[in-house]
N, C-alpha and C positions, 0 to 999 in steps of 0.2 A: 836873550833879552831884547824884546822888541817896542817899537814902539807902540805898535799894535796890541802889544800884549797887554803893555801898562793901562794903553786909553779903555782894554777893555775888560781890568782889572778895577777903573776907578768907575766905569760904567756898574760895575757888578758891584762895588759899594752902596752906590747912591742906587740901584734898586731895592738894596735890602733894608738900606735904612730904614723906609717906611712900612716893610712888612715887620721889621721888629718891634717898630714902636707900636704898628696895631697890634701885635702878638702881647705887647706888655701892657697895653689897654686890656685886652680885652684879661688877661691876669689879675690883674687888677682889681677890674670886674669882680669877678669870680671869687678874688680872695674875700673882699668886701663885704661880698651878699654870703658868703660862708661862716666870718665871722661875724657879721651884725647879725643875720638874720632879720632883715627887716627890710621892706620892699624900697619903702620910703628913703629909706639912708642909702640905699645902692643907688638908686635912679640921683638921689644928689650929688652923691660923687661920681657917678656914671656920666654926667651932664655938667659940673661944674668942676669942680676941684679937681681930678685925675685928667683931665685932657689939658688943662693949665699948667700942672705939675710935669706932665710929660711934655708938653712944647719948650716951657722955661726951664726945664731944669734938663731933660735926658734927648731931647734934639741935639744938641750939638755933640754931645759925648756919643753919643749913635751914631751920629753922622761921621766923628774922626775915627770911632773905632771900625765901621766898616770900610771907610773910605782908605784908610791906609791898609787893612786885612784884605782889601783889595787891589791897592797896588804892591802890596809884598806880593799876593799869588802871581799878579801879572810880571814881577821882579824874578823869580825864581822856577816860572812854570816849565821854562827851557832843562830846569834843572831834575825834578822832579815829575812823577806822574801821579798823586794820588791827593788832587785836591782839596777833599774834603777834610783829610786827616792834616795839611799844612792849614789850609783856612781855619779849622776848626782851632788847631793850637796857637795860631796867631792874634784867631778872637779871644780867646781867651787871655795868651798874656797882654792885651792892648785895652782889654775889658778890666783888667785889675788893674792895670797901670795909670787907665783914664778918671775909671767909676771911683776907684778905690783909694787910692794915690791924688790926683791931680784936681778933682771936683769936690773933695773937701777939703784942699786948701783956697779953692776959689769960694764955696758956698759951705760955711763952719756949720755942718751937722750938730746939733741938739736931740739929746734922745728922746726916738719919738717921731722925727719929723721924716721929710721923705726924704731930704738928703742924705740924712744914717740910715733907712733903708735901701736906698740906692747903692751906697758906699760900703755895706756891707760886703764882704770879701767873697762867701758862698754867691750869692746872690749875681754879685758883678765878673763873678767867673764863670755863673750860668749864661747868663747874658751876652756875654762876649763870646762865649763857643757858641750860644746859637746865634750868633748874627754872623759868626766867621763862618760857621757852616753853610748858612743861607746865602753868603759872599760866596762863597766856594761853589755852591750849586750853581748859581746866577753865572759864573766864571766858566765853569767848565763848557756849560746848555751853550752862553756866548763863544769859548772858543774852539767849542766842536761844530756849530753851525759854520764859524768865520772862515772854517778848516775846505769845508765841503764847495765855499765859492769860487 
């Protein structure tokens, strides 16, 4: 366990944060314009209400859960060699323990709303393994190149 390790386990967090969030935008999306089926209703929450709901509510839970799924890889990478399967299972329990656990005692879900979709247990353990795996990829690419210098 290095120090190295860690600064570039928490680097590997904060890059993935934002490709999850754009990955759950653009979900989102998709799911949207699949269930409304209507151009109209998608472009409205494509443009208003889903990039609001993903700043204020799944920004900071994205941010802790990949920021810590990425200093545990850099915690343990001494120890292990196959990061995708440790990132992967760390996003996941830090995705249920955040999404699912901890952000509806801060923001009380109503069914229906985007916080009982978030908080959903399936959903927030998909989420977490793919943001720990995207930590995991981001970790390894950084600490196979750091290897080489």
């Amino acid at each position: 366990m290095t120090l190295r390790r860690i600064l570039l386990g928490f680097i590997a967090g904060l890059l993935s944060a934002p490709i999850g969030l754009i990955i759950a935008y653009l979900a989102g999306v998709a799911i949207t314009a699949i269930k409304t089926r209507e151009l109209l209703a998608t472009l409205l929450v494509a443009g208003s209400f889903l990039p609001l709901m993903l700043i204020f509510v799944l920004l900071l839970p994205t941010l802790t859960i990949s920021v810590l799924t990425g200093l545990t890889l850099g915690t343990v990478s001494t120890l292990v060699s196959r990061f995708l399967v440790v990132g992967s299972l760390a996003g996941l329990v830090l995705g249920e323990v955040v999404l699912s656990v901890l952000l509806p005692l801060i923001v009380v879900p109503h069914p229906g709303d985007f916080t009982s979709i978030v908080s959903n247990h399936l959903l927030s353990g998909l989420y977490g393994l793919f943001l720990g795996g995207i930590t995991a990829i981001f970790f390894q690419w950084m600490n196979r190149s750091s290897e080489r210098v």
